[in-house]
C-alpha positions, -999 to +999 in steps of 0.1 A: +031+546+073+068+550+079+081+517+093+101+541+121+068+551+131+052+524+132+082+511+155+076+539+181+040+535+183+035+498+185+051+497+221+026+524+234-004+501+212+011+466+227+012+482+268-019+500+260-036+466+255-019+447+285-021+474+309-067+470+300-061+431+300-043+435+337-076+464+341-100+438+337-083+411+358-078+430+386-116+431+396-112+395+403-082+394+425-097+401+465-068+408+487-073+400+524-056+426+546-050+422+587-051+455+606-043+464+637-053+499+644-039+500+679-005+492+701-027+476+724-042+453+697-002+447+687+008+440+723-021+417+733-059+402+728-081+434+708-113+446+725-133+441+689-121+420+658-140+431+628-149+423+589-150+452+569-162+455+537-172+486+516-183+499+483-199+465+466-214+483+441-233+453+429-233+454+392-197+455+390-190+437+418-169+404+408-160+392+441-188+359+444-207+364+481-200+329+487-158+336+489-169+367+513-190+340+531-159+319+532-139+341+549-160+350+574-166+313+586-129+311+587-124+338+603-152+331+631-137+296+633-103+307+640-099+337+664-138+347+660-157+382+649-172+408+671-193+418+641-194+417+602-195+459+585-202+469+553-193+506+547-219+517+523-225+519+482-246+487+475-255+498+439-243+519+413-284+525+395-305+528+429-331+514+402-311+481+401-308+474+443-321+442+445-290+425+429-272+441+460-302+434+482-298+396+470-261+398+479-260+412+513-289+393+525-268+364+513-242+374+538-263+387+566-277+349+568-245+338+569-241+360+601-275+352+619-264+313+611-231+318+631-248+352+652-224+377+640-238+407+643-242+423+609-241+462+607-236+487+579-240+526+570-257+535+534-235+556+510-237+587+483-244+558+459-272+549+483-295+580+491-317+575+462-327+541+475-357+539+492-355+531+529-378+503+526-358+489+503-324+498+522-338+473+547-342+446+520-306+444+525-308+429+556-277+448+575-288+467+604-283+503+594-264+519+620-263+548+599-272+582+624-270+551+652-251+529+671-249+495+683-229+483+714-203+456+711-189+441+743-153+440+746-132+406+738-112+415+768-131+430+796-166+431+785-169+469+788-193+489+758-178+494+731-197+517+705-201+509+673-214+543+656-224+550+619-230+587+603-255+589+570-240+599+538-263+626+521-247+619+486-228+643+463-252+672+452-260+685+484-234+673+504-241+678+545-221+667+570-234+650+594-221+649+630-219+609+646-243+604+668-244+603+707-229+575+725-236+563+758-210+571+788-206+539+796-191+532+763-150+527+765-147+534+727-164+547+701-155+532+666-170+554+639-182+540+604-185+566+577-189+555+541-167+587+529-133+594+548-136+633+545-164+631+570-129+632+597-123+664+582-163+675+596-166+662+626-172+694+654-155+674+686-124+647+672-125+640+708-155+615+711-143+596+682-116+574+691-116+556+650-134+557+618-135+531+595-140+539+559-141+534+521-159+555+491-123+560+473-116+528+459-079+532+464-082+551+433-095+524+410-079+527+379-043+544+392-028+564+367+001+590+365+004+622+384-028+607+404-051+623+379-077+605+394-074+620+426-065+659+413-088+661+385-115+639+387-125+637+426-134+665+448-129+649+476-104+664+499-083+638+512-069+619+483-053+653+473-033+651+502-021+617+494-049+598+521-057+568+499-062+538+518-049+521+549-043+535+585-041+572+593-039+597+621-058+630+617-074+651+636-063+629+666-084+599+656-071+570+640-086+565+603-086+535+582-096+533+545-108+505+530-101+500+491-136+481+488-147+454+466-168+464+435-161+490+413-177+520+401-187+537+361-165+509+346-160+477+358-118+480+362-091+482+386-055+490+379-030+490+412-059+490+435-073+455+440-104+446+458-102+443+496-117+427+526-101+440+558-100+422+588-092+450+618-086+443+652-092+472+673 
């Protein structure tokens, strides 16, 4: 081969290999981001402070449960949590759910030792899953539910809602469910972010709370990932992850922990989120 050749390609050979060296490293790295999804939150005490995580994904999952555990005994030690959420996907093979059964029951113990309330919705990963076995999990599934949380601040209802994912195929929407009247707030978790773009009256949801797109994973150029290989609506309009306002409710999108078909990240690391609402 002519050395002029070889001297052209063995730059694109040498980034090639850091830029899958970086890929694999990534998965590893867990980023701990502080929200506040309100003014009111910014200008005083928030009604709910809350751990999210989404999208474990257990077989590719390298974030160890007892580092989630760690930060949620730091976090109830310190300014304290109105409830610990996981936002859906707990397995990639629904065959294979009891290594994400073994992990989330590892954290809901945590929560019932320090009674943090420990919800979570299911995700398209998760509709195969039997429900018995969803429950082996151990979160409560709010999904098509609700739970109240009372208010850090005045002690008024605060609705904590979840909507069911009906998976990819044979996608339906799903409208959240009905909240009580009492309630001051209604804080929406649904596993896929689009569901904003489906909901019939914006005006009973005040937030949603998200994750399914990984921050695109593995980022590349031209956000291939988000043109050519996703459907899903919102990432083509450049709504990746973080805070949002559409359709008059306030959005967040977490870039979730675990990772999906291959177990890499590149420019999208692993997040818990800690959001003060």
């Amino acid at each position: 081969m002519d050395i002029a050749v070889i001297a052209l390609i063995s730059p694109v050979i040498l980034t090639g290999l850091v830029l899958l060296v970086m890929s694999l490293i990534e998965p590893h790295k867990l980023n701990i981001t502080r929200e506040m999804l309100s003014s009111s939150a910014k200008e005083g005490s928030p009604d709910v402070r809350l751990l999210f995580f989404s999208d474990l994904h257990a077989e590719f999952c390298f974030i160890p449960k007892e580092r989630v555990e760690a930060i949620i005994r730091e976090e109830a030690k310190g300014k304290g949590l109105s409830a610990v959420v996981f936002g859906g996907d707990i397995i990639n093979n629904p065959k294979k759910y009891k290594g994400g059964a073994e992990y989330l029951t590892y954290i809901a113990n945590v929560c019932k030792e320090l009674d943090i309330p420990f919800e979570g919705v299911t995700g398209n990963h998760d509709v195969k899953i039997p429900a018995k076995a969803i429950s082996e999990c151990s979160f409560h599934n709010i999904s098509n539910g609700y739970t109240i949380l009372k208010s850090l601040k005045d002690g008024s209802d605060i609705a904590l809602s979840g909507v069911n994912d009906s998976g990819r195929k044979h996608r339906i929407w799903y409208e959240p469910p009905t909240i009580p009247d009492t309630c001051t707030k209604n804080i929406v978790i649904a596993h896929n972010p689009d569901q904003i773009l489906n909901i019939t009256d914006c005006t009973k949801v005040d937030y949603m709370i998200s994750g399914h797109i990984h921050g695109g994973q593995i980022r590349t150029p031209f956000k291939i990932e988000f043109t050519s290989l996703r459907k899903d609506v919102l990432p083509k309009l450049d709504v990746i992850a973080g805070e949002y306002k559409i359709n008059g409710i306030t959005l967040f999108i977490s870039k979730g922990i675990g990772c999906v078909r291959l177990p890499m990240r590149l420019g999208a690391k692993p997040e818990i989120n800690i959001i003060e609402i």
